[in-house]
C-alpha positions in Angstrom: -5.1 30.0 1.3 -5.6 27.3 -1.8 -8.8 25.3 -1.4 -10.1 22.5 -3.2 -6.3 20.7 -3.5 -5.5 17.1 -3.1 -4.1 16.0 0.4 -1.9 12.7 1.4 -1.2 11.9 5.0 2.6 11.1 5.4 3.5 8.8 8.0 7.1 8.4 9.2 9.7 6.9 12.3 11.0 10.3 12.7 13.7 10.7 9.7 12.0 8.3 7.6 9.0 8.6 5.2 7.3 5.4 5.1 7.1 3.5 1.4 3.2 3.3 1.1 3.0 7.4 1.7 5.6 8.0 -1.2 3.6 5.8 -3.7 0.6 7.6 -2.9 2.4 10.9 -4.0 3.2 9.5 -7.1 -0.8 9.2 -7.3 -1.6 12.3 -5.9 0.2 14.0 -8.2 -1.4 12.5 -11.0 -4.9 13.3 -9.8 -3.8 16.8 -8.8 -2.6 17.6 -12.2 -5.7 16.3 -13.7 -7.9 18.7 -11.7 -5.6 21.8 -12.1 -4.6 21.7 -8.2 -2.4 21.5 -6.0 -0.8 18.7 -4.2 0.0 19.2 -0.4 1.7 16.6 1.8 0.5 16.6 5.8 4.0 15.7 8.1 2.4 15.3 11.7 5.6 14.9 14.1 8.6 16.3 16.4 11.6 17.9 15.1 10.5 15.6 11.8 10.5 18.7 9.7 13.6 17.1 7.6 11.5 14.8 6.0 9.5 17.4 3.9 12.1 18.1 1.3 11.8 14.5 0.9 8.0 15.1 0.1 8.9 18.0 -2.3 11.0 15.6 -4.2 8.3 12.7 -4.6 6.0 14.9 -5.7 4.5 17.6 -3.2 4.5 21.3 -3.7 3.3 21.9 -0.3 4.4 20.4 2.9 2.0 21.6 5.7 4.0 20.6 8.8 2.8 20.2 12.5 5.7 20.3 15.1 4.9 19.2 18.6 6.5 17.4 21.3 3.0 15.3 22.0 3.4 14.3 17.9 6.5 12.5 18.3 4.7 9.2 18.5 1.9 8.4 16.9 -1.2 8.7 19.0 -5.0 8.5 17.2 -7.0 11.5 19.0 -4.2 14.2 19.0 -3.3 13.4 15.3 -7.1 12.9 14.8 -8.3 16.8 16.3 -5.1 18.6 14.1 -6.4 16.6 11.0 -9.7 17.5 11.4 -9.4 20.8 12.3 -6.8 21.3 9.2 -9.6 20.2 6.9 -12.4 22.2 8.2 -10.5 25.4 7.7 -8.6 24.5 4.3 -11.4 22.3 2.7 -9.6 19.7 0.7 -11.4 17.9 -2.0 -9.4 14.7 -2.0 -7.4 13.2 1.4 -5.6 10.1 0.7 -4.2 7.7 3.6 -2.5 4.4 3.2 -4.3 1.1 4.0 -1.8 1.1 7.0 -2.5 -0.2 11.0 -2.2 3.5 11.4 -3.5 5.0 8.7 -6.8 2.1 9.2 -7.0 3.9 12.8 -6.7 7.3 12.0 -9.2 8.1 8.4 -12.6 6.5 9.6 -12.5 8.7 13.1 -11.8 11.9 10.3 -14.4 10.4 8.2 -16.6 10.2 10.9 -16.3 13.2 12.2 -16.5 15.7 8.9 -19.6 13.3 8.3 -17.8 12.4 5.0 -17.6 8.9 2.9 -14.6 6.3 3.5 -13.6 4.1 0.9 -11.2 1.6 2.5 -8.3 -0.7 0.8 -8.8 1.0 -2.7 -6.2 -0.4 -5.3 -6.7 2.6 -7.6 -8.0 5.8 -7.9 -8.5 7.9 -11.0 -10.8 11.0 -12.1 -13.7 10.5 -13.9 -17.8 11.6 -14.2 -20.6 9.9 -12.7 -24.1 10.2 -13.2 -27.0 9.6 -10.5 -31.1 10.0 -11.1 -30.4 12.8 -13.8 -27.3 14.5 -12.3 -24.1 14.4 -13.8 -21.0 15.0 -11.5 -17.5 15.7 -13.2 -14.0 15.5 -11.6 -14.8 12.7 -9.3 -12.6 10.4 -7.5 -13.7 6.9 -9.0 -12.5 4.8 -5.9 -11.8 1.6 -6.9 -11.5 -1.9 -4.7 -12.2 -5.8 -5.0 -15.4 -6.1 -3.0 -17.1 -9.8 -2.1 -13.8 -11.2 -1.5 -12.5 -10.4 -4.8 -14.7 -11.8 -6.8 -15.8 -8.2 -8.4 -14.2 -5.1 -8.5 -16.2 -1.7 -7.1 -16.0 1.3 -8.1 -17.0 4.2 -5.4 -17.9 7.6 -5.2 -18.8 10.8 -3.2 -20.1 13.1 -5.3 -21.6 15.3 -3.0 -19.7 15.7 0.2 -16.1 16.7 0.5 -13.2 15.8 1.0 -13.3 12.5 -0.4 -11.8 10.3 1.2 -9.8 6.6 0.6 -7.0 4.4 2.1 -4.6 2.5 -0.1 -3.4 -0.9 0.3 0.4 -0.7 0.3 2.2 -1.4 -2.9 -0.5 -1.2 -5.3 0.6 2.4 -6.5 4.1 1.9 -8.3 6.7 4.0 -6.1 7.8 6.8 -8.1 11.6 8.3 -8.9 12.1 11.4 -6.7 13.5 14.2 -8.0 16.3 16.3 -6.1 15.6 19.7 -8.3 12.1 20.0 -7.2 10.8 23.0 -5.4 7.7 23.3 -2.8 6.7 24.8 0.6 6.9 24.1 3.6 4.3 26.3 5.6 4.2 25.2 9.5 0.6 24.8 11.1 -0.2 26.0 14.4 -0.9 22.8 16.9 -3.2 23.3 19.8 -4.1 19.9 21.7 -6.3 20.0 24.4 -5.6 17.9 27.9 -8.5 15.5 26.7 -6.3 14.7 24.4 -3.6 13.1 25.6 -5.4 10.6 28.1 -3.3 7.3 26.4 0.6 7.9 27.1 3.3 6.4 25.7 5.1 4.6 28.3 7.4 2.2 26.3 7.6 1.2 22.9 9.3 -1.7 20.9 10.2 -2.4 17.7 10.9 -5.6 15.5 13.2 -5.5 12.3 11.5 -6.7 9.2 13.1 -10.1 8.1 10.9 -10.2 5.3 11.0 -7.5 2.3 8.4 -9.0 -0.2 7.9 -5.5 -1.7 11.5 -4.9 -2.5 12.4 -8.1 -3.6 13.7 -8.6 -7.4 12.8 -12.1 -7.2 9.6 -14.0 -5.2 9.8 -18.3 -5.1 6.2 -18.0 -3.8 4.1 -21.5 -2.3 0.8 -22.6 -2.2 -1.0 -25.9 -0.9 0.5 -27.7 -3.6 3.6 -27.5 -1.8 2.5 -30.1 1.1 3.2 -28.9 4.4 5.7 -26.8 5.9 8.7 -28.7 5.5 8.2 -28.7 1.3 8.6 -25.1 2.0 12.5 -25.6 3.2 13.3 -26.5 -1.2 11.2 -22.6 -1.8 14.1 -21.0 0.6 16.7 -22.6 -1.3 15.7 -21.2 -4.4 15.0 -18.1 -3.3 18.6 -17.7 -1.8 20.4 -19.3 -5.1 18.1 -16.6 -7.1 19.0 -13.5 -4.1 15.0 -14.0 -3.3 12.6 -13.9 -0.8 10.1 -16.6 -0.5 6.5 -15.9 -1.1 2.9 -17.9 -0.2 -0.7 -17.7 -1.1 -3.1 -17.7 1.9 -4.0 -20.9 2.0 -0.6 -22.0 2.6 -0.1 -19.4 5.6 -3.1 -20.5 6.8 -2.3 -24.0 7.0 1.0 -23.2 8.9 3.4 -24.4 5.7 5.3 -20.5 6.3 4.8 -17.4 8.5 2.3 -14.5 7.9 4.6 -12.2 6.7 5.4 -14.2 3.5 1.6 -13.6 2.0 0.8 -12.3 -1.2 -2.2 -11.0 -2.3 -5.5 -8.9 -1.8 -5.0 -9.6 1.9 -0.9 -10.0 2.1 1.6 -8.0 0.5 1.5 -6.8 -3.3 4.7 -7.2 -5.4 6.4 -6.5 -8.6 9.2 -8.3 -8.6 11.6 -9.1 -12.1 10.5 -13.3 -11.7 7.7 -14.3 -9.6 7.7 -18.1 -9.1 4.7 -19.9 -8.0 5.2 -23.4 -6.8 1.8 -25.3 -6.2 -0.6 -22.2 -6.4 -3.7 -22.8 -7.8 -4.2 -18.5 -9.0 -7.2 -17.4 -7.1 -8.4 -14.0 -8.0 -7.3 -12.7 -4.7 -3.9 -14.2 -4.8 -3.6 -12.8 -8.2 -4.7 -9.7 -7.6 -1.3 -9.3 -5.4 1.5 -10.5 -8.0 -0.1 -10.0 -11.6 2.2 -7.0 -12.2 5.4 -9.1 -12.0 7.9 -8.6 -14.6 8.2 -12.5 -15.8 5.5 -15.6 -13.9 6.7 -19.0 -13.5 4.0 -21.1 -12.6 4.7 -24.9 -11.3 1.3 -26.9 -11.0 0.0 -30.6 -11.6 -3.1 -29.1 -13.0 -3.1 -27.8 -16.5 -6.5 -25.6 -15.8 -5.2 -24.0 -13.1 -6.2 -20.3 -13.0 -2.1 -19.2 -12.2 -1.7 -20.1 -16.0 -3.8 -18.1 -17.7 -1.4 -15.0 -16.2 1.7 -16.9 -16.2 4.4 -16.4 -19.0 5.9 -19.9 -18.5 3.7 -22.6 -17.2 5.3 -26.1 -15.8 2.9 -29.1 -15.7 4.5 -31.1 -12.9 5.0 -31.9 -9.4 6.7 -28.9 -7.6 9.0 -31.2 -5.5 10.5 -32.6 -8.7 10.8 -29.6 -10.7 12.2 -27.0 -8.2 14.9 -30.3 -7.4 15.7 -29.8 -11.0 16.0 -26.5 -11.5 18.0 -26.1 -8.1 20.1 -28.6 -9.2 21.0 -27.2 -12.5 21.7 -23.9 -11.0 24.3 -24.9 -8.5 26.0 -26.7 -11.2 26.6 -23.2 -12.5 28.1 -21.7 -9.9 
């Protein structure tokens, strides 16, 4: 039995591995190769064992797979006790979660229990040495997050107990190519879950479609307050669908009710990549930026030359947003 290897919780729906667990792979594998180890994949479920090749091919070369009738929906304490009993016996040194509703349930009642430090919401993690009152540590996970709302950026560390431990905010980790000829394990785990366990049932459960997919999006028309209220929002949604969009907003603007939670960028919405990013009347706070500064081209559309969106943006437009997005909506349907 390897010890000492990197570990990354993969959620799924049943036959589908959730985004944010593949881009943490891609990580994974990265930090695993730097410390010489391996990089093992956990797959928690029923009948789910399909998904592991899918694991293999993003980067894992072992799936360690837990089948069990109980597992077939996600519950926090029998997930928690096969989690932490998989880590007292195998004694990972690094077990990544993503900054998910479940995986934000599931890694601080681990962390709790091995006694163990929790960085939460990291936006990138890397290997590196750290130094504390003499001691040098090498082959550390440098934990990295915005801390006082963005306004600095922390770097964290656990250099003395193991595993280490972090959840990752979705997107931030690019998704990686998978790759059909790779070969891994998949080694089954036994499952033992006690009656205590299973006190909360699953009596119904309902799902909602997304209707918004900021992540996959080639092309964001995004909106601040500069944009006025929620009606000024209706021009964003036509240029979006002329450029085969989705429409985007800064906090503020959700806040204020101009468009629905689901549309926010940032260190506390969504973070993109997308081809074009278009902001229309945000100002480019540190947080906001902090969830679209990776975007392929920035238009940015304010009345304020010192605006902060600028000093990222590759084309800046001084002017009122209602006039110029009437322009440049107007001048694209007279192409078509």
């Amino acid at each position: 039995m390897n010890t000492d290897n990197v570990w990354v919780f993969a959620e799924h729906d049943g036959d589908r591995i959730e985004e944010c667990s593949l881009e943490l792979l891609g990580r994974g594998r990265v930090l695993a190769d730097r410390l010489g180890v391996g990089l093992e994949a956990l797959l928690l479920g029923h009948e789910a064992r399909q998904s592991a090749q899918t694991l293999i091919e993003f980067g894992a070369d072992t799936v360690l797979w837990a089948d069990h009738e109980s597992l077939a929906d996600y519950r926090t304490l029998p997930y928690a006790r096969i989690l932490i009993d998989l880590v007292r016996e195998r004694r990972p040194q690094i077990l990544l979660f993503g900054a998910t509703p479940t995986g934000r349930d599931l890694a601080p009642r681990i962390a709790s229990a091995l006694c163990v430090g929790l960085t939460a919401d990291c936006t990138d993690l890397i290997i590196g040495s750290h130094e504390e009152k003499g001691t040098r540590y090498d082959n550390l996970l440098l934990q990295i997050r915005p801390a006082f709302g963005g306004n600095i950026i922390a770097t964290i560390v656990n250099p003395e107990t193991r595993p280490q431990m972090a959840t990752v905010r979705e997107g931030v980790m690019p998704l990686g190519t998978p790759d059909p000829r790779r070969v891994g394990t998949v080694e089954a785990v036994a499952v033992s879950i006690p009656p205590e366990d299973l006190v909360v049932e699953m009596l119904r459960k309902e799902t909602k479609p997304r209707t918004v997919n900021l992540k996959g999006a080639p092309v964001i028309v995004a909106g601040g307050m500069g944009v006025g209220s929620r009606e000024g929002f209706a021009a964003l949604f036509e240029l979006a669908h002329l450029l085969g969009g989705e429409v985007g907003a800064s906090r503020a603007a959700v806040d204020a009710g101009f468009v629905d939670r689901p549309h926010q960028v940032g260190q506390t919405g969504t973070t993109v990549r997308p081809k074009l990013y278009v902001a229309c009347g945000i100002s480019g706070s540190i947080q906001h930026r902090a969830g679209m500064d990776a975007s392929g081209r920035i238009v940015a559309i304010n009345t304020d030359p010192g605006a902060p969106i600028f000093d990222i943006a590759h084309y800046a437009i001084v002017g009122d947003v209602r006039d110029v997005l009437t322009k440049i909506t107007k001048a694209l349907r007279s192409r078509m």
